[in-house]
C-alpha positions in Angstrom: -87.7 -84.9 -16.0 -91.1 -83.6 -15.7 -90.7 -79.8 -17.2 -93.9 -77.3 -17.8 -93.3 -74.5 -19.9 -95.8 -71.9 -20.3 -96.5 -69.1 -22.0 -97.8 -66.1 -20.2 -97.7 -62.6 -19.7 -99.0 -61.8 -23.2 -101.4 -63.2 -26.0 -102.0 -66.2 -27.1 -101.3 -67.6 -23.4 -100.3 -71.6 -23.2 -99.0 -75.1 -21.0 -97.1 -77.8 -22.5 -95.5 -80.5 -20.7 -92.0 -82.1 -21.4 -91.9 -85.2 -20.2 -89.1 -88.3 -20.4 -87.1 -86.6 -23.2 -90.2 -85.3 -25.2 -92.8 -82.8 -25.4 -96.3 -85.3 -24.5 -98.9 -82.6 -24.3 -100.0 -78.8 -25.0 -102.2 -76.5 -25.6 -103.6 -72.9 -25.8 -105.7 -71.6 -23.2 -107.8 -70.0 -25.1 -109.4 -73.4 -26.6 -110.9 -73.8 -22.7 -112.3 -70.1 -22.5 -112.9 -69.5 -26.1 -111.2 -66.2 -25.3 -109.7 -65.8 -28.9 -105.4 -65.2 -28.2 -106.8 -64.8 -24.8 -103.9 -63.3 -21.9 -105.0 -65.2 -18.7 -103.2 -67.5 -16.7 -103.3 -70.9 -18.5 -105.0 -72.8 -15.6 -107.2 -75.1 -17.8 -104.1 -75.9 -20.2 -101.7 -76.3 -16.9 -104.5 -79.0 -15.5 -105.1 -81.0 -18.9 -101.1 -81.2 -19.2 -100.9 -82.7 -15.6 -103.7 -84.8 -15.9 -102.9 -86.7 -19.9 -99.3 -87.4 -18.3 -101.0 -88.6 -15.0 -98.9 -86.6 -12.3 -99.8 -83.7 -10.4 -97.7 -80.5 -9.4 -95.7 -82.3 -6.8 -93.8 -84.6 -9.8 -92.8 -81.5 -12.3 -89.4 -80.8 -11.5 -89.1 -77.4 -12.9 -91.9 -74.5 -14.2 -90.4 -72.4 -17.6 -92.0 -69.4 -18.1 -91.8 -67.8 -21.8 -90.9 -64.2 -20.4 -88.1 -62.9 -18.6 -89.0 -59.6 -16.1 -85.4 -59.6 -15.3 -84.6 -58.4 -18.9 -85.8 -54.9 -17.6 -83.1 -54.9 -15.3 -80.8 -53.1 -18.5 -81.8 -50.1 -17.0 -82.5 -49.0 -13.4 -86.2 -48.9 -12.7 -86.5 -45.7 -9.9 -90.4 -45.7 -10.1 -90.5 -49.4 -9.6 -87.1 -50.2 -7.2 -87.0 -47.3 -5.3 -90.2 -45.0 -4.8 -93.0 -47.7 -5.2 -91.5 -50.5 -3.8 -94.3 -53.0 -2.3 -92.8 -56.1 -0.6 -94.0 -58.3 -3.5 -92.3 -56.2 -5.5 -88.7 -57.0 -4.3 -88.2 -60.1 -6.4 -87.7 -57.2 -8.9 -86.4 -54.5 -7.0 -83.6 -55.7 -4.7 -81.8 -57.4 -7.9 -82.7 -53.6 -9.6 -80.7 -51.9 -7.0 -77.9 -54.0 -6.2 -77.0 -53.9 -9.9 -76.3 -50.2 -8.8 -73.4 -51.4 -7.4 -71.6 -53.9 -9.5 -71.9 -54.5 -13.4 -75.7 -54.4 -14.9 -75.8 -57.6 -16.4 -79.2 -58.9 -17.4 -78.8 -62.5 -18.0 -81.1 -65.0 -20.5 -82.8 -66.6 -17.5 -83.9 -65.8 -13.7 -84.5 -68.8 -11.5 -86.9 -68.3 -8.9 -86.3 -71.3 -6.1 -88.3 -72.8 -2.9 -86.9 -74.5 -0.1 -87.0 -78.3 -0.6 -90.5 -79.7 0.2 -92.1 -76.8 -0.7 -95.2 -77.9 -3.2 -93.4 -75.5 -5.7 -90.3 -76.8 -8.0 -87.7 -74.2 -9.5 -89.1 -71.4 -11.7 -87.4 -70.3 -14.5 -88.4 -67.4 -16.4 -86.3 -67.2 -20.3 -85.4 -64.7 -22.7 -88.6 -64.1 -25.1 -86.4 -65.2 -28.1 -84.5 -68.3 -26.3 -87.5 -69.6 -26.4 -88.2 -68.8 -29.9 -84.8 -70.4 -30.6 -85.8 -73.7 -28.6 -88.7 -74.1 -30.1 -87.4 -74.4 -33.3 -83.9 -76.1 -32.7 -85.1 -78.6 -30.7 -88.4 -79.6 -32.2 -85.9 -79.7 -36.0 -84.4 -83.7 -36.7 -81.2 -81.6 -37.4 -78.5 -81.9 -34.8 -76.6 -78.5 -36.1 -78.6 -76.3 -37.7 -78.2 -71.7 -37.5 -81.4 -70.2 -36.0 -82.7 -67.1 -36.9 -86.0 -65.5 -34.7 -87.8 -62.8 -35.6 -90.9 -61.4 -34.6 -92.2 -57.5 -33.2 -90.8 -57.6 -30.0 -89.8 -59.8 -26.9 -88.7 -57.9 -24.0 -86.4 -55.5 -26.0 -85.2 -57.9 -28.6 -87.1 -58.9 -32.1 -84.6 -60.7 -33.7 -81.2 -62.9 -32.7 -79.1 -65.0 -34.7 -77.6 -68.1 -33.7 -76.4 -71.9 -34.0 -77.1 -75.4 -32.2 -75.3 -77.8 -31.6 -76.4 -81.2 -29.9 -78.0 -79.6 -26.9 -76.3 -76.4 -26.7 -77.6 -73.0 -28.0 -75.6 -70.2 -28.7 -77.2 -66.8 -29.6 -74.3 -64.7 -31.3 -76.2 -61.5 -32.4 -79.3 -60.0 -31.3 -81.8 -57.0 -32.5 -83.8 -54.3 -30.2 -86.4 -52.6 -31.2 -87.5 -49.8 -32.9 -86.0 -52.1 -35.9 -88.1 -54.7 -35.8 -89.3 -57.0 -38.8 -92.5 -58.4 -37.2 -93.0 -55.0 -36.3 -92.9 -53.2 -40.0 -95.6 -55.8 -40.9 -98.2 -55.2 -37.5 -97.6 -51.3 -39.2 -98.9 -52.0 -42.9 -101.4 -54.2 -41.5 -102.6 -51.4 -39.5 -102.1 -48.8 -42.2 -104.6 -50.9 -44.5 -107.2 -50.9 -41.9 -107.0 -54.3 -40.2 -105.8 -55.4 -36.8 -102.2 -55.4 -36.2 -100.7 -58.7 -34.4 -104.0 -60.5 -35.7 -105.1 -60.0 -39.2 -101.1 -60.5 -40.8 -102.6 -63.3 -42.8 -105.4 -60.8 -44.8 -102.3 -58.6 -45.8 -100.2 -61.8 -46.5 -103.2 -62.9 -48.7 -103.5 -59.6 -50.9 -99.7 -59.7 -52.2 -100.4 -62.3 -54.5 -101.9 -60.7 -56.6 -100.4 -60.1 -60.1 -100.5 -56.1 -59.7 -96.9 -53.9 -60.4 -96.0 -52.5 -57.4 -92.7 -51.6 -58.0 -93.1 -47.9 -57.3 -94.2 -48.5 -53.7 -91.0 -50.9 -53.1 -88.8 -48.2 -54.2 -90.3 -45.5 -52.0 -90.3 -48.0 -49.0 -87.0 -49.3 -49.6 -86.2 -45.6 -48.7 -87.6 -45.8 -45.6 -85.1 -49.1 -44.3 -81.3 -49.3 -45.0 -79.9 -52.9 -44.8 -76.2 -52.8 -42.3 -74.0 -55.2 -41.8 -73.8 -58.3 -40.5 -77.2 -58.5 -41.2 -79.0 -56.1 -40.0 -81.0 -54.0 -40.7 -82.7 -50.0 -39.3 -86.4 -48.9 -39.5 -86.4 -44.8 -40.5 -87.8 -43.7 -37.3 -90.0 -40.6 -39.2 -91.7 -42.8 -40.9 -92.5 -46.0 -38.0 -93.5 -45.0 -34.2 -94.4 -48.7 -33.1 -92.2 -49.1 -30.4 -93.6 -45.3 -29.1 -96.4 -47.6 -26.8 -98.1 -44.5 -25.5 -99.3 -43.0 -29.1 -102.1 -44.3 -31.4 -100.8 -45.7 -34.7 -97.4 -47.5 -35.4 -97.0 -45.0 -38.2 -96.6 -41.4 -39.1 -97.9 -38.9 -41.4 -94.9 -39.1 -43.4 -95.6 -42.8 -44.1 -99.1 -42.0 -45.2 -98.3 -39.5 -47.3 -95.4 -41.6 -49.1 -97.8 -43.9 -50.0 -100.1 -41.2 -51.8 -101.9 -40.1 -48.6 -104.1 -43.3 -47.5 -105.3 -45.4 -45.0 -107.1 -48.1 -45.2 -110.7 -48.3 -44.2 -111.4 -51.1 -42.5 -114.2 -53.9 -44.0 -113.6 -51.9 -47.0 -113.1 -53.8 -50.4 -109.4 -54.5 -51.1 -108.5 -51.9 -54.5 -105.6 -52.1 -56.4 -104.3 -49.5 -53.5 -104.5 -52.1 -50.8 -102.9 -54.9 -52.7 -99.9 -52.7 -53.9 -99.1 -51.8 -50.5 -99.2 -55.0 -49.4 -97.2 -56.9 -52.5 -94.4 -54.1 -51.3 -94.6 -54.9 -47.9 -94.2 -58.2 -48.3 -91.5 -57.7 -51.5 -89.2 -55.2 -48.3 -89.7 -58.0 -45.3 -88.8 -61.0 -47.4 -85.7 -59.0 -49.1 -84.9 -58.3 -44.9 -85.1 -61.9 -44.2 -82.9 -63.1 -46.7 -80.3 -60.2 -46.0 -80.5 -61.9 -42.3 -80.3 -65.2 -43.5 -77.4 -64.9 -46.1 -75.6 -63.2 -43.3 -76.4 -66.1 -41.0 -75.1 -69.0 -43.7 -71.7 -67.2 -44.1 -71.3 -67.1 -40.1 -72.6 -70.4 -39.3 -70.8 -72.2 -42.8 -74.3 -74.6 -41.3 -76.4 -76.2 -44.2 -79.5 -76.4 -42.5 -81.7 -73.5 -40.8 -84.1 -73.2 -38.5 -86.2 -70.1 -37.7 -88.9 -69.4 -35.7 -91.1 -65.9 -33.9 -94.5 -64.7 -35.7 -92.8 -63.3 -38.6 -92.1 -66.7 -39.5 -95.9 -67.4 -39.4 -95.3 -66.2 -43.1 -95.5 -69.0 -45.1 -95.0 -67.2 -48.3 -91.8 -66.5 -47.5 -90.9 -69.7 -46.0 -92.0 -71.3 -49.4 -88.9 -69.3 -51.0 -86.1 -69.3 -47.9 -84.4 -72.1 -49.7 -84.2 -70.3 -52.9 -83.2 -67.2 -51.7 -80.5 -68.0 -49.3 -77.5 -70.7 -49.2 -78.9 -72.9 -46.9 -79.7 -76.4 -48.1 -81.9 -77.2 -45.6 -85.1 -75.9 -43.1 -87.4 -77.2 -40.2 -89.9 -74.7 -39.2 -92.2 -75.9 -36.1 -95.8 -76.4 -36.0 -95.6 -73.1 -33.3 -93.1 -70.6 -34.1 -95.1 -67.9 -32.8 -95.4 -66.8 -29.1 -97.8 -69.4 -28.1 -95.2 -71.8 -28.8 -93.3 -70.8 -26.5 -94.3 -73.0 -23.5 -92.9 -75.5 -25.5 -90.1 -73.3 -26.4 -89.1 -72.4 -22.4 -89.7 -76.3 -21.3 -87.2 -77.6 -24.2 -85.1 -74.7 -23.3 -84.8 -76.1 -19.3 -84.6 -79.6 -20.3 -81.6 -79.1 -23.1 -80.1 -76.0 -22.9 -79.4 -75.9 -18.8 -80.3 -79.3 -17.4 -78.2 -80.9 -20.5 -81.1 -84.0 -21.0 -80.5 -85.8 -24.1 -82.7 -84.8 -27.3 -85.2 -86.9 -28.9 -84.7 -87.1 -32.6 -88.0 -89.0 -33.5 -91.0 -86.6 -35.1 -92.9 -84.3 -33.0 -96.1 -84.3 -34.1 -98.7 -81.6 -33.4 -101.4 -83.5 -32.2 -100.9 -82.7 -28.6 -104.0 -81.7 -27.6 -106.4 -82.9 -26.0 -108.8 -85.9 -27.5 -112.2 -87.0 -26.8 -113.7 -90.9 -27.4 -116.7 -92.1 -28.5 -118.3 -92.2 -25.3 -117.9 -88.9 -24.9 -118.7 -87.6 -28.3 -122.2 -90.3 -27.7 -122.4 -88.1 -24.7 -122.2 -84.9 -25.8 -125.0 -85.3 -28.9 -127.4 -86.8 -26.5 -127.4 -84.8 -23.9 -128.2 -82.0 -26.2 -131.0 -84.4 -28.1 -128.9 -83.7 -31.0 -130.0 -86.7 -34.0 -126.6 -88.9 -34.9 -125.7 -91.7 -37.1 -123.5 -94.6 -36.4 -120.5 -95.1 -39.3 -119.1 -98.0 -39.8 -116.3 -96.5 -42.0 -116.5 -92.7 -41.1 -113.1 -91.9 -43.4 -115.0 -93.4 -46.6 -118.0 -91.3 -45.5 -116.0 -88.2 -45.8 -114.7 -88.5 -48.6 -117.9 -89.6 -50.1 -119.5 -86.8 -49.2 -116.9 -84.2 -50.2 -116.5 -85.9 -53.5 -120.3 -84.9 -54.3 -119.5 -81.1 -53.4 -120.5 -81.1 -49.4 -118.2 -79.1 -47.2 -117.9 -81.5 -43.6 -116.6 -80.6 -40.4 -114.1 -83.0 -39.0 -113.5 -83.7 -35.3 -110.8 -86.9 -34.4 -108.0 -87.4 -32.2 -105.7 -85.1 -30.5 -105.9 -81.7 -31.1 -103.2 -79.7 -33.1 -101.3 -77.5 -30.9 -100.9 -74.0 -32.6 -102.7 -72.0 -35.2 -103.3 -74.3 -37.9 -105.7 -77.6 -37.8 -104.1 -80.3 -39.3 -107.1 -82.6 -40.1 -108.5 -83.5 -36.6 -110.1 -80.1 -36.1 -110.8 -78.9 -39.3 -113.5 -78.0 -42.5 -113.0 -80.5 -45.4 -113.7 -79.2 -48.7 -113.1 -80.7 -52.1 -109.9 -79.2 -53.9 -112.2 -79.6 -57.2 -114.6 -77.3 -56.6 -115.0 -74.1 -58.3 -117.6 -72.9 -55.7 -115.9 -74.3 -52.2 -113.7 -71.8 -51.3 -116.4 -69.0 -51.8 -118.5 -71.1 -49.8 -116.7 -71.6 -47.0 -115.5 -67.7 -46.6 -118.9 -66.4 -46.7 -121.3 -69.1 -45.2 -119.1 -70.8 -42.9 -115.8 -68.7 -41.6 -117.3 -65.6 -42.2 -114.4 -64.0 -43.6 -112.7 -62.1 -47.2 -113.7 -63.6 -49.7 -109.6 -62.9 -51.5 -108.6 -65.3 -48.8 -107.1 -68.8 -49.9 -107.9 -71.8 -48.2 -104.8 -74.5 -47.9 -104.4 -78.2 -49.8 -103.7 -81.0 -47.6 -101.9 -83.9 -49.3 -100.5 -87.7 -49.3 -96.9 -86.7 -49.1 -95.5 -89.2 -51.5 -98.2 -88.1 -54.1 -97.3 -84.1 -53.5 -94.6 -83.8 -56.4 -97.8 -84.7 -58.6 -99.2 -81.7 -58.2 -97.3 -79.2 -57.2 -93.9 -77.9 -57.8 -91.9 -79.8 -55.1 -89.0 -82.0 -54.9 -89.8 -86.3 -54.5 -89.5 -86.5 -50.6 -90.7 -83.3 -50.5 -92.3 -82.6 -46.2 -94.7 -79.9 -45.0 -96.5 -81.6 -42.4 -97.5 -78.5 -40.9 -98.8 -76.2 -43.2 -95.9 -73.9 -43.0 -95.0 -73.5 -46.7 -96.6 -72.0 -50.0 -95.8 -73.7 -52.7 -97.2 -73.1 -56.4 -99.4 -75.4 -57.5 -98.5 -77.3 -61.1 -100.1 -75.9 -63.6 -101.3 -78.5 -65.6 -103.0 -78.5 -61.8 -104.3 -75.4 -61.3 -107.7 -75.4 -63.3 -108.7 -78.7 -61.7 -107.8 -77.9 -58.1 -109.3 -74.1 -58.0 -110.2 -74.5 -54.7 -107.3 -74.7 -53.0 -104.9 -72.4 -55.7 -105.1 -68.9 -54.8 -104.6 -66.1 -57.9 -101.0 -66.3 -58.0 -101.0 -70.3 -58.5 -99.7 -71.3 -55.1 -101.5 -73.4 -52.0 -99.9 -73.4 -48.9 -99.5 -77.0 -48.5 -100.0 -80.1 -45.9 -98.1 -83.4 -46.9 -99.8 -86.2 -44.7 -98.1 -89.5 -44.1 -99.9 -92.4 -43.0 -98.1 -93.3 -39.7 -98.2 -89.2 -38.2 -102.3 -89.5 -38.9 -103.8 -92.6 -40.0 -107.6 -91.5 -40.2 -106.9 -88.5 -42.1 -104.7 -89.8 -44.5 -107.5 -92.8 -45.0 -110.0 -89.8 -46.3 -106.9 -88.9 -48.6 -106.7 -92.5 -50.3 -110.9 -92.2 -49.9 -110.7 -89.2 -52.4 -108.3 -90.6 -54.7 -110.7 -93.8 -55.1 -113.6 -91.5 -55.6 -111.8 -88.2 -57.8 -108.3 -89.6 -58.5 -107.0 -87.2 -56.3 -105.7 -88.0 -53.1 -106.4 -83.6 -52.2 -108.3 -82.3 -49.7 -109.0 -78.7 -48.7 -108.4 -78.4 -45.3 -108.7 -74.9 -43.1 -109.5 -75.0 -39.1 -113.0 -76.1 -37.5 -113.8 -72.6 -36.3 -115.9 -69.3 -37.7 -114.5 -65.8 -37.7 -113.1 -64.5 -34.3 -112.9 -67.4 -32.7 -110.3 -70.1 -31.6 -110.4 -73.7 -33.3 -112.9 -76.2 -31.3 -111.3 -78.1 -28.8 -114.7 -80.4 -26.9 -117.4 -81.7 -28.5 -119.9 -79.6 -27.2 -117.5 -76.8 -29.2 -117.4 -78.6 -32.1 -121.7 -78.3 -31.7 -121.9 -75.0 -30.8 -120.0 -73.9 -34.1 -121.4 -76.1 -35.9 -125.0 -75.0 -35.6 -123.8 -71.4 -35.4 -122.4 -71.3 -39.2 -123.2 -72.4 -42.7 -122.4 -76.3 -41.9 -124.2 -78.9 -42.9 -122.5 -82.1 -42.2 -120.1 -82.9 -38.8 -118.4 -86.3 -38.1 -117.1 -86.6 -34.7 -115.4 -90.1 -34.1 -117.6 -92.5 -35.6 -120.9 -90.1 -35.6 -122.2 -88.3 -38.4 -124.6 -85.2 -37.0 -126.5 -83.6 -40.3 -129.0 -80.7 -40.6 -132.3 -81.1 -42.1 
């Protein structure tokens, strides 16, 4: 089956095409407009999906769309169904009202069908969080595994519990909104003055620092009580983020429990800021494990999946094993909403058309890449100077071994929010000046803020505290750094000790993994830093001529593309 899921509706919009038992291509829309976590209709995704596999609309066989509207139908709609009702309306409002008149069942899925020949296959719109849970069952190698998703909200839900099996998904236990884990961390990110449902990771960033904050977790733990079977409740006079018509997901009562402050924002993190945010992040993870110990004793399952933004928290993720029973986790290279095309298309293809799962790795370079020709095309067409390398890995390394920070541009581009060593800034792990460097004369960003540590898998256990066999291939773990380690490798080892690391085997990315074995020739540590190919406020380069434009826009001074090497004077 030919199967496009997308992702649209809200933020961070995306295609993604499954294809012959196997997600072949997808990305976000915003990499074509440069709209960052841009909402439009993924057009220019849609067309590159259809045009790497080689088919047009006429071969997909069904479209899965990452949002349900029939969801809404819990309640009856009168504004909508019965005193505004527009004729394109009634795909809504005739289901609305004859729910009137039997039992008002909202189901996970709506299927929206065209006569046969029509130039249309089936449509299937899925549950927010089904999606979540496809996305990270059936992207795992596990072929049982429980599922937990969490994020702020997906039509009402924000957090449901379940277990796989095979090709079947079964979603036992389900959380609405106001009590929503994704949404207590959107409020303190708020509350300390930066942008909810976008700037998690600076919040994420300031509780590691060694600072005693157990006052504030006592005084928040007041504000959440932890139920049974796992879940949990927000004290409403304290949160107001799922009142949508009101400014601020927070109340007075909140600020003043907290000694009667808001954050200011571009203002310099003080011991305030960081205390707030170590207890923040002390409450959620303590929430996510009470979840997740619930889940192991239901399930009896050793191995856990999870997916939804909050687990775009990669500090916690570093500890789930620790903290719960489970034995075992696969977290995706997308578990947040603009995953979720890939989410709704695995969802169609196992969950309701039955097709057999594909066990084998699934990578993240799905994206779209870009040869030679067309990178030769790109520099001189803008007279841009370039060099020819015969061995561009040994280049890179060369250079960052002498101190140089190098944009790198190869190869498919990751889907999701995290390069992965085709789109990305190379730094060397070594350098006591690189990660300063890079926030302020290249990303433009805090200068608290920790840049990650990609690494040869087998070598990881060297160097930081990790079991042999040890796999994060996608960046979705902190780890601490060892710390005979730390001194040498200041770069990538934030104040608490920790980098949130990248193993890299040779057969999932051959070129980067050849600048790895470069560096440990030249430094005797097979270590990069590695952090996206993009500045602040914009989404990771996706074309050459993007890879250019930033370029010559930041602090840069070397690019390879392919087998080019473009340098300022």
């Amino acid at each position: 089956m030919n199967i496009l899921g997308l992702n649209h509706g809200e933020i961070n919009s995306s295609a993604a095409l499954y294809k012959d038992g196997k997600i072949v291509a997808g990305v976000p829309e915003e990499r074509f407009n440069r709209q960052k976590k841009t909402k439009v209709f993924p057009a220019a995704a849609i067309q590159y999906c259809l045009d790497y596999a080689g088919i047009t609309m006429d071969d997909v066989d069904a479209v899965a769309q990452a949002w349900n509207p029939g969801a809404a139908w819990e309640k009856y709609d009168p504004l909508l169904s019965k005193h505004r009702v527009k004729r394109a309306d009634n795909f809504y409002a005739i289901p609305d009202n004859l729910f009137n008149l039997t039992r008002r069942e909202p189901q996970d899925w709506v299927k929206m069908s065209f006569p046969e020949g029509s130039a249309l296959p089936p449509v299937y719109h899925i549950q927010h969080h089904r999606t979540h849970a496809a996305n990270a069952f059936y992207l795992s190698p596990f072929e049982e595994a429980a599922v937990l998703t969490a994020d702020w909200r997906g039509e009402f839900e924000c957090m449901t519990m379940g277990l796989g099996k095979g090709t079947d998904l079964e979603i036992f236990a389900k959380q609405q909104v106001p009590h929503s884990l994704g949404m207590l961390y959107a409020v303190f990110t708020e509350l300390l003055g930066y942008r909810p449902d976008s700037d998690e990771w600076k919040v994420m960033a300031l509780s590691a620092y060694d600072l005693d904050c157990s006052d504030k977790v006592e005084k928040l733990r007041s504000t959440i009580k932890l139920e049974e079977q796992g879940q949990f409740t927000l004290d409403q006079s304290f949160y107001k983020g799922a009142l949508v018509d009101q400014p601020r997901l927070y109340t007075d009562k909140l600020v003043d429990l907290l000694g009667g402050r808001q954050g200011v924002p571009g203002a310099e993190p003080d011991e305030w800021y960081i205390t707030v945010a170590k207890a923040m992040q002390t409450i959620s993870e303590d929430i996510a494990t009470h979840m997740l110990t619930y889940l192991a004793e239901k399930t009896k399952c050793k191995n856990v999946v999870v997916s939804g933004g909050f687990f775009m928290n990669s500090v916690y993720n570093g500890k789930l094993l620790d903290k719960t029973p489970f034995e075992d986790l696969c977290i995706s290279y997308a578990p947040s909403d603009v995953g979720n095309s890939i989410g709704a298309a695995l969802y169609v293809a196992h969950t309701l058309e039955g097709q057999p799962r594909d066990f084998s790795f699934n990578s993240s370079y799905i994206g779209p890449s870009f040869d030679n020709a067309s990178i030769r095309a790109s520099l001189e067409r803008r007279g841009i100077a370039h060099e020819v390398l015969p061995n561009p890995a040994k280049t890179v390394a060369s250079l960052l071994a002498r101190g140089e920070i190098v944009a790198h541009f190869d190869g498919r581009m990751e889907f999701g929010e995290r390069a992965l060593g085709n789109r990305s800034i190379l730094g060397d792990p070594r350098s006591p000046i690189a990660k300063d460097k890079i926030n302020s004369m290249i990303k433009y960003r805090e200068a608290y803020r920790p840049f990650a540590p990609a690494a040869k898998m087998e070598h990881a256990p060297r160097y930081f505290e990790v079991e042999e066999g040890f796999e994060c291939h996608f960046m979705e773990k902190v780890v601490p750094v060892r710390r005979e380690y730390r001194e040498q490798l200041p770069a990538i080892t934030h104040v608490d000790g920790s980098g949130r690391l990248q193993t890299v085997k040779e057969e999932h990315n051959p070129r980067f993994y050849s600048i790895l074995s470069e560096m440990e020739v030249l430094t005797g540590m097979p270590i990069v830093l590695n952090t996206s190919f993009n500045i602040n406020g914009e989404p990771i380069v996706l074309s050459p001529d993007d890879a250019l434009s930033t370029f010559y826009n930041s602090g840069l001074q070397y690019l390879i593309m392919g087998e080019y090497l473009v340098k300022k004077a």
